[in-house]
C-alpha positions as CSV (number, residue, x, y, z in Angstrom):
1,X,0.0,0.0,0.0
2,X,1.7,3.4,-0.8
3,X,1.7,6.1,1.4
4,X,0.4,9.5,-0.3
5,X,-0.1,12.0,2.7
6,X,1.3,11.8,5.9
7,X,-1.3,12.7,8.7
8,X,1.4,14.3,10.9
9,X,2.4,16.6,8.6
10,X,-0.5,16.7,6.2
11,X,-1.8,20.4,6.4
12,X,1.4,21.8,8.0
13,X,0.9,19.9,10.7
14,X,-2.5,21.1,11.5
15,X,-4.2,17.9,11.8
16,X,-2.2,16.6,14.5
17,X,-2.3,19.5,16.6
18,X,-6.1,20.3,16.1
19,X,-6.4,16.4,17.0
20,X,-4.1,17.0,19.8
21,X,-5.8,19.7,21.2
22,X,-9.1,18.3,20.9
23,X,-8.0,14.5,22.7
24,X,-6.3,17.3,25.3
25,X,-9.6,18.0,25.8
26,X,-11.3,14.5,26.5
27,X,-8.5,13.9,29.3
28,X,-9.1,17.3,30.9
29,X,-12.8,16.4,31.0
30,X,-11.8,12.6,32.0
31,X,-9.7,14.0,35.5
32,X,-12.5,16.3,36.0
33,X,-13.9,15.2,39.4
34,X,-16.9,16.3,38.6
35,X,-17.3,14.0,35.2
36,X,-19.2,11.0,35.6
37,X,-16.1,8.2,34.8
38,X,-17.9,5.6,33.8
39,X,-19.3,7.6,30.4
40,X,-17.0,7.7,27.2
41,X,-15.5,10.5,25.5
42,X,-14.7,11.0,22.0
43,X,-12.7,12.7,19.7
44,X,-13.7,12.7,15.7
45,X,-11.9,13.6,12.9
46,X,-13.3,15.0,9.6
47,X,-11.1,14.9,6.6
48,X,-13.8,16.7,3.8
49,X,-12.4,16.5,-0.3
50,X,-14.1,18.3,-2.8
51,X,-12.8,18.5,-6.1
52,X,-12.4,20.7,-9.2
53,X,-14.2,20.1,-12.4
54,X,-11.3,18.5,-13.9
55,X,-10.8,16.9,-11.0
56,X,-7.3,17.1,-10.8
57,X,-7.5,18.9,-7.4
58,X,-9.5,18.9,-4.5
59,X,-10.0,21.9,-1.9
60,X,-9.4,19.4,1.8
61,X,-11.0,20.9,4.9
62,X,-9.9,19.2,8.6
63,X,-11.8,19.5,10.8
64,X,-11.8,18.2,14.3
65,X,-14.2,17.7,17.1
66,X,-14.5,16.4,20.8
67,X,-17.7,14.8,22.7
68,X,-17.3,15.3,26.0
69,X,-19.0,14.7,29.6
70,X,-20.9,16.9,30.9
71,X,-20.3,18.1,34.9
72,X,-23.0,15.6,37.2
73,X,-25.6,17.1,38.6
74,X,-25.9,19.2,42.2
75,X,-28.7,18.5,44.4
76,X,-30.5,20.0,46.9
77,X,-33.5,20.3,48.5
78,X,-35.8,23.5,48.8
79,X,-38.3,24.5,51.7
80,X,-41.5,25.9,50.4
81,X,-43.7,27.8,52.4
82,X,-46.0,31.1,52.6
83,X,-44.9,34.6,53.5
84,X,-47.5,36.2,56.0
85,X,-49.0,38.0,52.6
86,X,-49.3,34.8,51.0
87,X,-47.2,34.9,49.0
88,X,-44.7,31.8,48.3
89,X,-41.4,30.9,49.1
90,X,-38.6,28.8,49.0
91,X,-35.4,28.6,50.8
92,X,-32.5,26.1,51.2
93,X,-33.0,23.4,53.3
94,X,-29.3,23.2,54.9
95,X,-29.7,21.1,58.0
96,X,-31.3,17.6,56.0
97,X,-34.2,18.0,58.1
98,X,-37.3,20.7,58.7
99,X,-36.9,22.5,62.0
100,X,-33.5,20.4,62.8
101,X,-30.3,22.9,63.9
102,X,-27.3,21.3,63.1
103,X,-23.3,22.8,63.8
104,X,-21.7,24.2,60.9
105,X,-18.0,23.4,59.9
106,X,-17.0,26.9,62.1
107,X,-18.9,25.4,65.0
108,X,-21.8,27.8,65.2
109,X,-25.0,26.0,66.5
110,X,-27.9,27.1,62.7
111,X,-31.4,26.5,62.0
112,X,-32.3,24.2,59.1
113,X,-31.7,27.4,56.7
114,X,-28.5,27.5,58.1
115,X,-29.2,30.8,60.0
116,X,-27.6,31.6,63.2
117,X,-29.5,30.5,66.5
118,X,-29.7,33.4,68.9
119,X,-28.6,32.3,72.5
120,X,-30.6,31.0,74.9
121,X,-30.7,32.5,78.3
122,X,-30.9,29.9,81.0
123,X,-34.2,29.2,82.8
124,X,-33.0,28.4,86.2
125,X,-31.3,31.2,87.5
126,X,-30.2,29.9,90.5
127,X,-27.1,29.4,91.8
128,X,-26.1,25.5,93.7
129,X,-23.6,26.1,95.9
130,X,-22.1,22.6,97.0
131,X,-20.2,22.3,100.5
């Protein structure tokens, strides 16, 4: 079989480094933490040929293209409830549980929308002495 083009050098090189930069791509996207793994990537090539009328030359056009992963999904859950003028609302459930405080990662004590408790004053005010 003979050898007419070279595909490293065909176009000045531009095929290889067009395929190059678009299989840089699909490893970027494959250490991409957020990338589902498991899901293949792929990078195409288009070589396009059209020739003359006499067709003793053809215009080429390379082209090059990559299919990647998109990022996975976030989720999160929403409260939804009524503002006193009835209107509706939603806010970010932060705790995992309606009405459940929880202790952030700075150890301040937050409601379910991860608002700051106020302090609570203590209900027995008075004072055990022990002998």
């Amino acid at each position: 079989m003979n050898k007419i083009i070279d595909l490293n050098t065909f176009a000045s090189g531009a095929l290889a480094e067009k395929v190059n930069i678009e299989l840089q791509k699909a490893l970027d996207n494959i250490a991409d933490p957020n990338t589902d793994h498991k899901k293949a990537r792929k990078v195409t090539v288009s070589i396009t040929l059209k020739a003359n009328e006499k067709r003793n030359l053809a215009n080429v056009v390379v082209d090059t293209k990559s299919t990647l992963v998109p990022a996975v999904g976030v989720e999160t859950e929403i409260l939804i409830d009524y503002a006193p003028d009835g209107q509706v609302t939603g806010a970010e459930l932060k705790s995992g549980i309606p009405g459940q405080s929880f202790i952030s990662n700075d150890g301040e004590i937050l409601d379910h929308l991860g608002q700051p408790l106020p302090a609570e004053e203590p209900t027995n005010k008075k004072v055990v002495q022990f002998k």
